[in-house]
mmJSON file of the N, C-alpha and C atoms, coordinates in Angstrom:
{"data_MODEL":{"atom_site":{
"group_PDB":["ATOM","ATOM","ATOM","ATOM","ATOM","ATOM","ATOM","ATOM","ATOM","ATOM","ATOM","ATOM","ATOM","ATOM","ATOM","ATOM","ATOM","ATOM","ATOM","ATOM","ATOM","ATOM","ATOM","ATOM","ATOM","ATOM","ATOM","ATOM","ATOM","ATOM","ATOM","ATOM","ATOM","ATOM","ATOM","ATOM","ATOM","ATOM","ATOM","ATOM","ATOM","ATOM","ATOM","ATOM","ATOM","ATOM","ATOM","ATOM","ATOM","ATOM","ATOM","ATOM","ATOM","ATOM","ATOM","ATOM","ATOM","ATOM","ATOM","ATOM","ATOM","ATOM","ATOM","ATOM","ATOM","ATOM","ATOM","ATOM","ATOM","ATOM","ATOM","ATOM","ATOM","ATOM","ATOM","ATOM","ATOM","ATOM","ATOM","ATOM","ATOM","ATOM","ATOM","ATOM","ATOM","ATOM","ATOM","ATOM","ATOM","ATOM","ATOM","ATOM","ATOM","ATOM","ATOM","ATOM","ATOM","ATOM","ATOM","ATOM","ATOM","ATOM","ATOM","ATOM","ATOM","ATOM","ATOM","ATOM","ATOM","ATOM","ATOM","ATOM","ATOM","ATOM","ATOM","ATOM","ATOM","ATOM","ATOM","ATOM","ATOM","ATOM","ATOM","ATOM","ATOM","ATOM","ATOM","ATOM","ATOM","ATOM","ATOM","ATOM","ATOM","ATOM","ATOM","ATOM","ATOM","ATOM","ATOM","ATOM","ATOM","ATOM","ATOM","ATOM","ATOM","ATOM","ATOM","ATOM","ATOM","ATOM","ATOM","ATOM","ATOM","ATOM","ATOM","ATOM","ATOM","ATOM","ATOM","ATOM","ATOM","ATOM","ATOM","ATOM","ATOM","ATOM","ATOM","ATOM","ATOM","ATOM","ATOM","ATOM","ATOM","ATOM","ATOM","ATOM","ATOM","ATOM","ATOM","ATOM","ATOM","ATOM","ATOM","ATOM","ATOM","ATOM","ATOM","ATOM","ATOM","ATOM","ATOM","ATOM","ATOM","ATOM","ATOM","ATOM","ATOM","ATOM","ATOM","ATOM","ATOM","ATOM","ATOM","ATOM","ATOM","ATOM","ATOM"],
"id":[1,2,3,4,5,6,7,8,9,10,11,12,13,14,15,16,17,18,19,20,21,22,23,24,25,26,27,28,29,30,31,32,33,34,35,36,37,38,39,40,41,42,43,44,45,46,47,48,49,50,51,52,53,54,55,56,57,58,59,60,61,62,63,64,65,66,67,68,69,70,71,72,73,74,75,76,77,78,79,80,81,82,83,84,85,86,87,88,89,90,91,92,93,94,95,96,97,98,99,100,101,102,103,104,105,106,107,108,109,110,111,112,113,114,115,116,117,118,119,120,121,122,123,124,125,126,127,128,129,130,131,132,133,134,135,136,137,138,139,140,141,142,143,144,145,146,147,148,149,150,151,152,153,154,155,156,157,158,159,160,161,162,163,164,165,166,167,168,169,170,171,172,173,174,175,176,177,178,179,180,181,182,183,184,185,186,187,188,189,190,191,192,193,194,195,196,197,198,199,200,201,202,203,204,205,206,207],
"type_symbol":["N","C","C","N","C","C","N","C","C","N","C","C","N","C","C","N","C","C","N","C","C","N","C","C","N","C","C","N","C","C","N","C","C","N","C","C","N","C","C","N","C","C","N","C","C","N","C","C","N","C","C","N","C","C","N","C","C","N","C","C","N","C","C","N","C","C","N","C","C","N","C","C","N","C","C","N","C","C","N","C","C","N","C","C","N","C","C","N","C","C","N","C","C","N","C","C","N","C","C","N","C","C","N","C","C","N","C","C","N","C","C","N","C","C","N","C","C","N","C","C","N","C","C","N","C","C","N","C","C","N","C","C","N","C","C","N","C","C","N","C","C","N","C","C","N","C","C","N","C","C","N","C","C","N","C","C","N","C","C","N","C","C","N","C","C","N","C","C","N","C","C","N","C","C","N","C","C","N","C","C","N","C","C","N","C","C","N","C","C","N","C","C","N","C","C","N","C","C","N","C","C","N","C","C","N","C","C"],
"label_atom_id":["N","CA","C","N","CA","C","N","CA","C","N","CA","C","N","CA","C","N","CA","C","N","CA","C","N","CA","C","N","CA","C","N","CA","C","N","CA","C","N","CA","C","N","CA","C","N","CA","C","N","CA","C","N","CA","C","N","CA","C","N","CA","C","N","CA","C","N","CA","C","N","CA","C","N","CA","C","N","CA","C","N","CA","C","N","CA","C","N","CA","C","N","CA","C","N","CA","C","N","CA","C","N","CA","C","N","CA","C","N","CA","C","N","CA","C","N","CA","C","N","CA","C","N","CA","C","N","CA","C","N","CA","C","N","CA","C","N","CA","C","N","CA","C","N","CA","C","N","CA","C","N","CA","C","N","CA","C","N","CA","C","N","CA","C","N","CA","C","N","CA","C","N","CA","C","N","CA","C","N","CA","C","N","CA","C","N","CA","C","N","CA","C","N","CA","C","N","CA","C","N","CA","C","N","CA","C","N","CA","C","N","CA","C","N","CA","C","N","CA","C","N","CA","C","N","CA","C","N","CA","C","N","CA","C","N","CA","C","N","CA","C"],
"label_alt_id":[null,null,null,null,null,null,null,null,null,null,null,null,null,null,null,null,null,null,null,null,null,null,null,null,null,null,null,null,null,null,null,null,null,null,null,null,null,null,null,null,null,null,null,null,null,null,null,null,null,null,null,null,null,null,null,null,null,null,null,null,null,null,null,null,null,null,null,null,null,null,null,null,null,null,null,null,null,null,null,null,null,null,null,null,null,null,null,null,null,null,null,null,null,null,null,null,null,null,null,null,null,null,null,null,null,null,null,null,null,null,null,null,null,null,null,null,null,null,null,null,null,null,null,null,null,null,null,null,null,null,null,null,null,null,null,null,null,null,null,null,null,null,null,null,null,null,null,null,null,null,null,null,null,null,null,null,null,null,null,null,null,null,null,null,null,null,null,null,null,null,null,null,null,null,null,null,null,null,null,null,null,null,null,null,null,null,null,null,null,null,null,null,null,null,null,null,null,null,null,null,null,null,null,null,null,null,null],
"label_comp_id":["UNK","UNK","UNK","UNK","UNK","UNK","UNK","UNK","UNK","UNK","UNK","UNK","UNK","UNK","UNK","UNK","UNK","UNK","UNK","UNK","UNK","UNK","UNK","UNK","UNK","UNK","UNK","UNK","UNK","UNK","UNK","UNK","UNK","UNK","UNK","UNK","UNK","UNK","UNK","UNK","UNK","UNK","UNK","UNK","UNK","UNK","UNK","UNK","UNK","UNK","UNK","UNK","UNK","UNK","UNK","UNK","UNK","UNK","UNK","UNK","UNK","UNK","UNK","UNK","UNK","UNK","UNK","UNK","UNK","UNK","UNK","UNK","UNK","UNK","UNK","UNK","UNK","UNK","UNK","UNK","UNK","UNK","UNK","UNK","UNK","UNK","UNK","UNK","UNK","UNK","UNK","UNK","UNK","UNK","UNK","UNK","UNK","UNK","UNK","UNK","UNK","UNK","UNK","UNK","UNK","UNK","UNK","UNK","UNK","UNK","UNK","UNK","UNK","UNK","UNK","UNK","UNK","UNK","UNK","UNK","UNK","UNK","UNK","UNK","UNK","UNK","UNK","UNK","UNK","UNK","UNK","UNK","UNK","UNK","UNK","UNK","UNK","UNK","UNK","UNK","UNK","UNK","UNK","UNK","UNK","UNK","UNK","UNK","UNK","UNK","UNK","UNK","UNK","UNK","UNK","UNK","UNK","UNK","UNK","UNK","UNK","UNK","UNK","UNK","UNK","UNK","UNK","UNK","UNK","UNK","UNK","UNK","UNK","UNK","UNK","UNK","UNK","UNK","UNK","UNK","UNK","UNK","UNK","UNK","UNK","UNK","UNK","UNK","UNK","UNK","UNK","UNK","UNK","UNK","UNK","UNK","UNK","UNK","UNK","UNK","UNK","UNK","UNK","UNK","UNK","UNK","UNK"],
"label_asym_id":["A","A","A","A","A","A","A","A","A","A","A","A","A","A","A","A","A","A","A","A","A","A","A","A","A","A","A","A","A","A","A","A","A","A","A","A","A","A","A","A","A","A","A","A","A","A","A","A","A","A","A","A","A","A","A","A","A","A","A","A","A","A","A","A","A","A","A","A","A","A","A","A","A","A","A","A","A","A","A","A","A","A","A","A","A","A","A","A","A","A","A","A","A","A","A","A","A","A","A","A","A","A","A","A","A","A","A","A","A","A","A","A","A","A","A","A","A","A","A","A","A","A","A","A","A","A","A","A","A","A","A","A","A","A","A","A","A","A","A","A","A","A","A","A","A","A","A","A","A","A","A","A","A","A","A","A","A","A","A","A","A","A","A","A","A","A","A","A","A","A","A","A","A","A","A","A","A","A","A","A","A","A","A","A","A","A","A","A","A","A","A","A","A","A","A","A","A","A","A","A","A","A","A","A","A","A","A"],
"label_entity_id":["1","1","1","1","1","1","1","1","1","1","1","1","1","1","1","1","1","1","1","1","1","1","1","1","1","1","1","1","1","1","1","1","1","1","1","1","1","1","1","1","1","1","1","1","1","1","1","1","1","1","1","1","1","1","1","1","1","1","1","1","1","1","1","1","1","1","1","1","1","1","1","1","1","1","1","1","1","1","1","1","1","1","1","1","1","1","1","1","1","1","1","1","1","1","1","1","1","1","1","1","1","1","1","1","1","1","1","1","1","1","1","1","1","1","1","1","1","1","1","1","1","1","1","1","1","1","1","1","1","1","1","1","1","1","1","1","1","1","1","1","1","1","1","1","1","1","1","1","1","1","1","1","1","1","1","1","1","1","1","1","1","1","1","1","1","1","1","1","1","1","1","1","1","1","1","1","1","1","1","1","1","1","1","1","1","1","1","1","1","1","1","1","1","1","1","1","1","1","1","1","1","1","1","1","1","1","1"],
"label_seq_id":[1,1,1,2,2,2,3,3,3,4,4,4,5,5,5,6,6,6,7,7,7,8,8,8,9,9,9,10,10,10,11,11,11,12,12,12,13,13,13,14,14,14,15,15,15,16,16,16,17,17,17,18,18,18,19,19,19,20,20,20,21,21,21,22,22,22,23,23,23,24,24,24,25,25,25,26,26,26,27,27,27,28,28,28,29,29,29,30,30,30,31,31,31,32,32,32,33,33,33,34,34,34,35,35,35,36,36,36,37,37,37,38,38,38,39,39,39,40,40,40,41,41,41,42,42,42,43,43,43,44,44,44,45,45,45,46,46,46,47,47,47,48,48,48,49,49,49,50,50,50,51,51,51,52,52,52,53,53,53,54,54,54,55,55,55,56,56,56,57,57,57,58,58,58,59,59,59,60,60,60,61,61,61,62,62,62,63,63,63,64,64,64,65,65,65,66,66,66,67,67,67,68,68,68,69,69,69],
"pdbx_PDB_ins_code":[null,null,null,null,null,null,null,null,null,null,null,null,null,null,null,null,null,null,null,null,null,null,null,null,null,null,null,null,null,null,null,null,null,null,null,null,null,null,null,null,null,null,null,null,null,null,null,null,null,null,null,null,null,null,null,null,null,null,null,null,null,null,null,null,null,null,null,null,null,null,null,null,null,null,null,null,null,null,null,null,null,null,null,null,null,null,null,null,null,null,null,null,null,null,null,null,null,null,null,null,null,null,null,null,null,null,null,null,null,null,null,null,null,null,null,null,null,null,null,null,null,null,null,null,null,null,null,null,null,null,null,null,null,null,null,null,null,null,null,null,null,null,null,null,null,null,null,null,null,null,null,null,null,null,null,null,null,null,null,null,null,null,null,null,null,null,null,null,null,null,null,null,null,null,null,null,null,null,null,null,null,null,null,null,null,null,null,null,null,null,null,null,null,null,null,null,null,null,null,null,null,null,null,null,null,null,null],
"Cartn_x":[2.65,2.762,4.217,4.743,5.822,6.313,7.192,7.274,8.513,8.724,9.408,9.961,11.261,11.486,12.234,11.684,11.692,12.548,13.657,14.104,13.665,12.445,11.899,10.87,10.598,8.72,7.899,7.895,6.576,7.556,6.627,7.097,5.86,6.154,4.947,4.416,2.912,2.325,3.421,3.238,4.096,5.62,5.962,7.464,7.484,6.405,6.1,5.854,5.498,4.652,6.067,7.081,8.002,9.217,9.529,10.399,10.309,8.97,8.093,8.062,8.543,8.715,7.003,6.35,5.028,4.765,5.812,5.553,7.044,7.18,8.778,8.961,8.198,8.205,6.984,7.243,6.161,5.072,5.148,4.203,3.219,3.828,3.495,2.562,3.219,2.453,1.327,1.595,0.192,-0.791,-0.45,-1.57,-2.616,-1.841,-2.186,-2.94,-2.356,-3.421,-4.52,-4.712,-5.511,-6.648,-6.203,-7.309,-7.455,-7.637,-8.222,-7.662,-5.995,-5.834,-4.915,-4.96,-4.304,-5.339,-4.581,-5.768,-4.527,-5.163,-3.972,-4.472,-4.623,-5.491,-6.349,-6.576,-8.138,-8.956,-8.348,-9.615,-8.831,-9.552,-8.537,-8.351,-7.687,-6.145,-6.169,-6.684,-6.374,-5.428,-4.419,-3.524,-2.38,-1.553,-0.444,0.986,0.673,1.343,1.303,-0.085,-0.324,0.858,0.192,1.616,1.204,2.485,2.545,3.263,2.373,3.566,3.781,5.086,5.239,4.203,3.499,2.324,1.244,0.976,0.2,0.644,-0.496,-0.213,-0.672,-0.103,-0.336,-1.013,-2.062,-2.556,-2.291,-1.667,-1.71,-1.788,-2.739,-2.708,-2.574,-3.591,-3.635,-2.481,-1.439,-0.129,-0.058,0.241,0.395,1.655,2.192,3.374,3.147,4.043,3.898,5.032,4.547,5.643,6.041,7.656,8.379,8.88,9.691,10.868,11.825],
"Cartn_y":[-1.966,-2.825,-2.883,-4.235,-4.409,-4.269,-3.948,-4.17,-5.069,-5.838,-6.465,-5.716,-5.92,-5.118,-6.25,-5.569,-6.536,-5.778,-6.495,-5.79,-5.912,-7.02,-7.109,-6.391,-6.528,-5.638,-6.155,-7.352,-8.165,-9.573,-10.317,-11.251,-12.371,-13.576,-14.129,-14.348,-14.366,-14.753,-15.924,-16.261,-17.937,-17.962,-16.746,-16.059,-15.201,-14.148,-13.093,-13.923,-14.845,-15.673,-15.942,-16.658,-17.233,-16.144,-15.013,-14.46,-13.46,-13.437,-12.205,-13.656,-14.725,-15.442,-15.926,-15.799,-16.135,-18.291,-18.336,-20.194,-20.642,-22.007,-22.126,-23.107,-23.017,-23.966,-23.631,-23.589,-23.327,-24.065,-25.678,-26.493,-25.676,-25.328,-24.965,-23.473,-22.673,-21.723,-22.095,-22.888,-23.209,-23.856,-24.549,-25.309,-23.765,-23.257,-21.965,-20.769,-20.766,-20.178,-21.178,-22.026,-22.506,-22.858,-22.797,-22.766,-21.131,-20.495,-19.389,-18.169,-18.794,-17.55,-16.329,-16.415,-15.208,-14.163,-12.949,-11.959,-11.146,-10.239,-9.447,-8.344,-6.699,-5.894,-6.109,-7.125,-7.029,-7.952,-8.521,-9.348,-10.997,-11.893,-13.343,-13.797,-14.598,-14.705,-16.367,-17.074,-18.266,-18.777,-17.905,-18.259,-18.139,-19.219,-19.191,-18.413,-18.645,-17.775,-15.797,-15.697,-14.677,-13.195,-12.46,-11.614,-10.288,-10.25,-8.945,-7.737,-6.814,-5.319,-4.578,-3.747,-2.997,-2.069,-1.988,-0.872,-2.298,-3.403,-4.251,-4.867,-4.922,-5.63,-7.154,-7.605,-9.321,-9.27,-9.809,-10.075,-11.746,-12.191,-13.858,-13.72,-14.621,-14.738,-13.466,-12.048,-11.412,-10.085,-10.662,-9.447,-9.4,-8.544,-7.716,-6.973,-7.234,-7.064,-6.035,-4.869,-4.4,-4.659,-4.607,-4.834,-3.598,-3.427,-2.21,-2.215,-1.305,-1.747,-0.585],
"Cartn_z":[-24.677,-25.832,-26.282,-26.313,-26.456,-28.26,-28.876,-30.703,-30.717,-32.27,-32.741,-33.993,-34.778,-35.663,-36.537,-37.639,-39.014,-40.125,-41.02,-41.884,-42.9,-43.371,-44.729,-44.931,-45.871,-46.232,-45.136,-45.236,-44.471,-44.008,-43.043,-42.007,-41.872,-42.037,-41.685,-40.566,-40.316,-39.021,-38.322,-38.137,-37.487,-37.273,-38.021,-37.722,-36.575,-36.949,-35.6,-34.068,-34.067,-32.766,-32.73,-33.318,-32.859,-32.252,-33.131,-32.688,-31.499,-31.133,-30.291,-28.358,-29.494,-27.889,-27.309,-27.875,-27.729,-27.899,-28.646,-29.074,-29.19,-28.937,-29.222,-30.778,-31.344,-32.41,-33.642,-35.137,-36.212,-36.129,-35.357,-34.755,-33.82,-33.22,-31.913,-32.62,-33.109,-34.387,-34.934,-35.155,-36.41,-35.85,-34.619,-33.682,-32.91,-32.226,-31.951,-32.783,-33.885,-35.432,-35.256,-35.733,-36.028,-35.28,-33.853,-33.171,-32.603,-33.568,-33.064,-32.026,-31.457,-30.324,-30.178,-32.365,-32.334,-33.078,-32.568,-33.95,-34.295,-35.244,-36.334,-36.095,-35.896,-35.617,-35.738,-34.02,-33.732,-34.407,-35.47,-35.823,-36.089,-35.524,-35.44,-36.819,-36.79,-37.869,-37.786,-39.006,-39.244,-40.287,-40.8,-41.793,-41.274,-41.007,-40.64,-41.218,-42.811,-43.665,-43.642,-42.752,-43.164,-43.399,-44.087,-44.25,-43.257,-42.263,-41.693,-41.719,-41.983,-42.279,-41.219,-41.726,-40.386,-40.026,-38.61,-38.224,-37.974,-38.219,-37.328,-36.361,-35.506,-34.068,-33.746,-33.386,-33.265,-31.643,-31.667,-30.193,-29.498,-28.881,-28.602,-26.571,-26.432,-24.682,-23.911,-24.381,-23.638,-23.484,-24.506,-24.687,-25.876,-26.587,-27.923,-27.979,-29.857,-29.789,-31.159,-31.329,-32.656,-33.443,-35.179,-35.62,-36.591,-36.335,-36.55,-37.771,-38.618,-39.716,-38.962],
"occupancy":[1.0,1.0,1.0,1.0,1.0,1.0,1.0,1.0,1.0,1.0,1.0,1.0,1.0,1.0,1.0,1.0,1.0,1.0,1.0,1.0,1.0,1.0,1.0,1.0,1.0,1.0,1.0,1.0,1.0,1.0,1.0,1.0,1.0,1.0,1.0,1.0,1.0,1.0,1.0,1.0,1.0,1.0,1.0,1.0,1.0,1.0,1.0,1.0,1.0,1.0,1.0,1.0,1.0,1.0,1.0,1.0,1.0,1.0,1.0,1.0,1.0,1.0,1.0,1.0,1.0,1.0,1.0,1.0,1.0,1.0,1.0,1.0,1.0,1.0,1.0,1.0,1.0,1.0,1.0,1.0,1.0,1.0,1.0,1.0,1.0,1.0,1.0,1.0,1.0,1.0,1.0,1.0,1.0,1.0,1.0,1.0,1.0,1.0,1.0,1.0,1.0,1.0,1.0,1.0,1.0,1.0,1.0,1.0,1.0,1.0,1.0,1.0,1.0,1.0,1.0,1.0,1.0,1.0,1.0,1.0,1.0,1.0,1.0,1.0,1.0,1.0,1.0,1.0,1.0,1.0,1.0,1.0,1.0,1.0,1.0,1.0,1.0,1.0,1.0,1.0,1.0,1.0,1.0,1.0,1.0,1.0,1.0,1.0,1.0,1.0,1.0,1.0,1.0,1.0,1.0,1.0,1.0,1.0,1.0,1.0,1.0,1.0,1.0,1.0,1.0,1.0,1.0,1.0,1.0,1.0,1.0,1.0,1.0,1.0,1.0,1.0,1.0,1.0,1.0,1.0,1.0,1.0,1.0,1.0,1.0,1.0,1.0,1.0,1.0,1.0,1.0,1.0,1.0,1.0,1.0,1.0,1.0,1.0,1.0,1.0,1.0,1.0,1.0,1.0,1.0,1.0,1.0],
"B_iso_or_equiv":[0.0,0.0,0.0,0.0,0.0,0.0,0.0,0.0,0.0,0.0,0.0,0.0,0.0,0.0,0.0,0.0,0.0,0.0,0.0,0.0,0.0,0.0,0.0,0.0,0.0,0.0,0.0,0.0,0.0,0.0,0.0,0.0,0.0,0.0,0.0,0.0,0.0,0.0,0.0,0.0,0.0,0.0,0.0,0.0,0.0,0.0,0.0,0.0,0.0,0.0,0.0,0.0,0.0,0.0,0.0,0.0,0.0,0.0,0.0,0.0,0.0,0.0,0.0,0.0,0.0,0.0,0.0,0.0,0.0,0.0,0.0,0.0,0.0,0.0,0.0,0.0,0.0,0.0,0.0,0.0,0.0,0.0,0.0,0.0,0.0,0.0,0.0,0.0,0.0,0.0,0.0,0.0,0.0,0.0,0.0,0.0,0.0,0.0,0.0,0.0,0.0,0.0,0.0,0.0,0.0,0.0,0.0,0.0,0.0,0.0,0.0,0.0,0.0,0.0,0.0,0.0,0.0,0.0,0.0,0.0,0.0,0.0,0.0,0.0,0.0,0.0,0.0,0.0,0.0,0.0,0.0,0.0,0.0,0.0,0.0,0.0,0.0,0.0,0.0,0.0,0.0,0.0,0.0,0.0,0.0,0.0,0.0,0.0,0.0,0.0,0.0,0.0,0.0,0.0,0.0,0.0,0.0,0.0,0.0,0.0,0.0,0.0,0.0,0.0,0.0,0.0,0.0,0.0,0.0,0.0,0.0,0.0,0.0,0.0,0.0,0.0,0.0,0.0,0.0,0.0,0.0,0.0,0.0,0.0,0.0,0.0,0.0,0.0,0.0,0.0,0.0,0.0,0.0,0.0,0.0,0.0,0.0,0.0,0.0,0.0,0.0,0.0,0.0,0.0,0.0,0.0,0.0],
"pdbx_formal_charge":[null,null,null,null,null,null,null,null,null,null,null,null,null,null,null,null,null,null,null,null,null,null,null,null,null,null,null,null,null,null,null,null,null,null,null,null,null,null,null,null,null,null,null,null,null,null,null,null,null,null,null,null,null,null,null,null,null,null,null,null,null,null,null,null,null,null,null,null,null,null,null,null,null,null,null,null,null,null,null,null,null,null,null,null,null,null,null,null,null,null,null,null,null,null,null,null,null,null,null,null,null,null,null,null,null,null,null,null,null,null,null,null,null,null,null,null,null,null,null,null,null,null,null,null,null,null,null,null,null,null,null,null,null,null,null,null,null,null,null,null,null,null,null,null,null,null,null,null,null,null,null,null,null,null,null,null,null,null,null,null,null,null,null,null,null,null,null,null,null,null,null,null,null,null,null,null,null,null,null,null,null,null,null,null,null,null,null,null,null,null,null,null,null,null,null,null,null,null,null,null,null,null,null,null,null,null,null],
"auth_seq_id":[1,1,1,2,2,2,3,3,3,4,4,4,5,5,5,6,6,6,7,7,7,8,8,8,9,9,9,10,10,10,11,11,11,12,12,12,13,13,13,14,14,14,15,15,15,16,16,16,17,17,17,18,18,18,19,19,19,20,20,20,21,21,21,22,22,22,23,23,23,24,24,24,25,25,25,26,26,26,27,27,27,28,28,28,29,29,29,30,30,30,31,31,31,32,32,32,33,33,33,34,34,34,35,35,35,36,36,36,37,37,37,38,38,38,39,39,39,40,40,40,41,41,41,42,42,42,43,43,43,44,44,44,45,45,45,46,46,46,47,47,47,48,48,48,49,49,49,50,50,50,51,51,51,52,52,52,53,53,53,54,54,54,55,55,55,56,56,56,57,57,57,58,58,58,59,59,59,60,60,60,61,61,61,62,62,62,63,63,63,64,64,64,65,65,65,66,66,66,67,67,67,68,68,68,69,69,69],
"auth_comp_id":["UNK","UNK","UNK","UNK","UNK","UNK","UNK","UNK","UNK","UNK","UNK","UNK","UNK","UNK","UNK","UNK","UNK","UNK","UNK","UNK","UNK","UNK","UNK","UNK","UNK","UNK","UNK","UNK","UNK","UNK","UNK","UNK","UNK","UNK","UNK","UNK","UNK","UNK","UNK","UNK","UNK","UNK","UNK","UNK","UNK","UNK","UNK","UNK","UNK","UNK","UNK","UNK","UNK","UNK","UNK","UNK","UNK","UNK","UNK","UNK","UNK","UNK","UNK","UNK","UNK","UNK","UNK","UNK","UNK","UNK","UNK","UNK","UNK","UNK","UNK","UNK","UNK","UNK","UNK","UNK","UNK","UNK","UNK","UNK","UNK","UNK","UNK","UNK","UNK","UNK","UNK","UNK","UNK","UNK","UNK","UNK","UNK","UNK","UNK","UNK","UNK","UNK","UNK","UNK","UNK","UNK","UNK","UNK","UNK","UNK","UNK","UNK","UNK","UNK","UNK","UNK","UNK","UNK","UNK","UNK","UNK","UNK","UNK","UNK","UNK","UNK","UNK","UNK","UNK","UNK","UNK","UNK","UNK","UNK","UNK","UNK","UNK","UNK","UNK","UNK","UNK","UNK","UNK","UNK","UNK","UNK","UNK","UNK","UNK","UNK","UNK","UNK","UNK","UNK","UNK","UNK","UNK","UNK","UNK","UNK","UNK","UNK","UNK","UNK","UNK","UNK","UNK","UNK","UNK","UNK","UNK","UNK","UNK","UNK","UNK","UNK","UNK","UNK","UNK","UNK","UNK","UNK","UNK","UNK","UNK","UNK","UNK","UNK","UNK","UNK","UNK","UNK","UNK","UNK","UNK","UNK","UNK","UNK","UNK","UNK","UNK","UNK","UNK","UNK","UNK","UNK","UNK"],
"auth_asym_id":["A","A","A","A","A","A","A","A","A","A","A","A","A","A","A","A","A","A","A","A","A","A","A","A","A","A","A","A","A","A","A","A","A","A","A","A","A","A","A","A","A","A","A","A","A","A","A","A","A","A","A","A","A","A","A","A","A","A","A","A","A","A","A","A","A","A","A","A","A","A","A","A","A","A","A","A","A","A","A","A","A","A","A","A","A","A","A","A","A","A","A","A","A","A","A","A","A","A","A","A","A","A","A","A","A","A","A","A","A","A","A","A","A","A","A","A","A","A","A","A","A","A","A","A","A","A","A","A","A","A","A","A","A","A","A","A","A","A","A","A","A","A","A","A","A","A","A","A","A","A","A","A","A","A","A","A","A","A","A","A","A","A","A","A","A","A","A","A","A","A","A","A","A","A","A","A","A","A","A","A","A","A","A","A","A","A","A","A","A","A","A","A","A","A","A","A","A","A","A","A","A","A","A","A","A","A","A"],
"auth_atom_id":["N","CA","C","N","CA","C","N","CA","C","N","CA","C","N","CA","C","N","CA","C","N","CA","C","N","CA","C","N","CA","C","N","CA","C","N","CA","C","N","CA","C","N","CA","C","N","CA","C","N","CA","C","N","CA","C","N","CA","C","N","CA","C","N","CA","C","N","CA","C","N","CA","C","N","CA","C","N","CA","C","N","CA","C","N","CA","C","N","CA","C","N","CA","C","N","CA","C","N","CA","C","N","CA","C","N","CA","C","N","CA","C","N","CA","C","N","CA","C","N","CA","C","N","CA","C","N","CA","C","N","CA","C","N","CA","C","N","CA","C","N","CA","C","N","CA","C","N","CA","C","N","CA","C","N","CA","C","N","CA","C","N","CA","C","N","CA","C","N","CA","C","N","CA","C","N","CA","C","N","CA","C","N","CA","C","N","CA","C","N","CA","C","N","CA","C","N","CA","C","N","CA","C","N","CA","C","N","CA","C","N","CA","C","N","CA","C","N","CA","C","N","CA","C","N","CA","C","N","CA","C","N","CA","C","N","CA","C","N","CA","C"],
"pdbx_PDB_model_num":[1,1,1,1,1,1,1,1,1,1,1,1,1,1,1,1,1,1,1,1,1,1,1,1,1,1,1,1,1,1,1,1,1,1,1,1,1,1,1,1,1,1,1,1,1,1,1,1,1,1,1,1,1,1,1,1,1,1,1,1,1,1,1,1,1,1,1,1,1,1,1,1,1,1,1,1,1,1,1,1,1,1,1,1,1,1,1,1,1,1,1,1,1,1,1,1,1,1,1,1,1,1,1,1,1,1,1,1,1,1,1,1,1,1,1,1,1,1,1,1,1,1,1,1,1,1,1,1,1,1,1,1,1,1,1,1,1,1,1,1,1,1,1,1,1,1,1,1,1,1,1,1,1,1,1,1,1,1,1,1,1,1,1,1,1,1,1,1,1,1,1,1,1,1,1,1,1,1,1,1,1,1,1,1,1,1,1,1,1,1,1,1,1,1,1,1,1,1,1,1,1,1,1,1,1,1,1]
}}}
């Protein structure tokens, strides 16, 4: 499992997909949320905004990324 590292409290879903290299665009994010093919520990994730802290894992297409501070 690969991690990403964040200097704020929290990061939004649609930020993580983008900077983790998973989507090349917030379009491209939110099309992907919304249909269902991300989860947040384990359980799928339809808010694009959603807020992520450091110690959850983003699952998208089979690879998972954690996020650090």
């Amino acid at each position: 499992m690969e991690s990403i590292k964040i200097k704020d409290e929290y990061i939004k879903l649609g930020q993580v997909l983008k900077l983790a290299g998973f989507v090349q665009s917030g379009v491209e994010a939110k099309i992907e949320i919304q249909e269902g093919a991300v989860k947040v520990n384990g359980e799928t994730e339809l808010q694009r905004g959603k807020k992520i802290f450091p110690g959850d894992v983003i699952e998208f297409d089979g690879q998972q990324i954690k996020v650090e501070n």
